[in-house]
C-alpha positions, -999 to +999 in steps of 0.1 A: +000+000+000+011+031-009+010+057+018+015+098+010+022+124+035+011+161+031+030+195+041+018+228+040+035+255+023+036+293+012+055+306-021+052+334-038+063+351-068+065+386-089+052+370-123+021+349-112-001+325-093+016+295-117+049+306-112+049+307-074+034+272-071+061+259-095+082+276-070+068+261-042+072+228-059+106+236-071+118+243-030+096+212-017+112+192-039+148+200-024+142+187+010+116+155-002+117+128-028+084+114-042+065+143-047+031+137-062+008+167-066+003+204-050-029+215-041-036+251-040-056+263-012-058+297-012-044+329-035-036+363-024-017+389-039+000+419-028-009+455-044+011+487-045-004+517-065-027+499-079-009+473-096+002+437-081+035+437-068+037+397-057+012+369-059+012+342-030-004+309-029-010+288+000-003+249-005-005+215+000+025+195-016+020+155-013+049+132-013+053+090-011+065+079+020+091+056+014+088+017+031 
């Protein structure tokens, strides 16, 4: 039986919603092998006159467990 664990994580980046889950992804995938899927659980961005300045996403990254 395969069995996954799940960590919770926050990325963000100055070019999009996309880009900062790749990100998150990216850094997850650093410090844990196996990793299956990210699930995004919230988006937020940051504004500054008007414009968006950085776009955050809020995470779930799953990985296999390893026997």
């Amino acid at each position: 039986m395969t069995m996954l664990k799940v960590i919770e994580v926050l990325a963000e980046s100055d070019k999009g919603w996309e880009d900062a889950a790749q990100i998150a992804v990216a850094k997850a995938n650093k410090s844990v092998r196996n990793v299956r899927s990210i699930w995004i659980e919230n988006f937020e961005a940051t504004v500054d006159n008007g414009k968006i300045k950085k776009y955050r996403i809020n995470g779930k990254i799953s990985f296999v467990l390893e026997d």
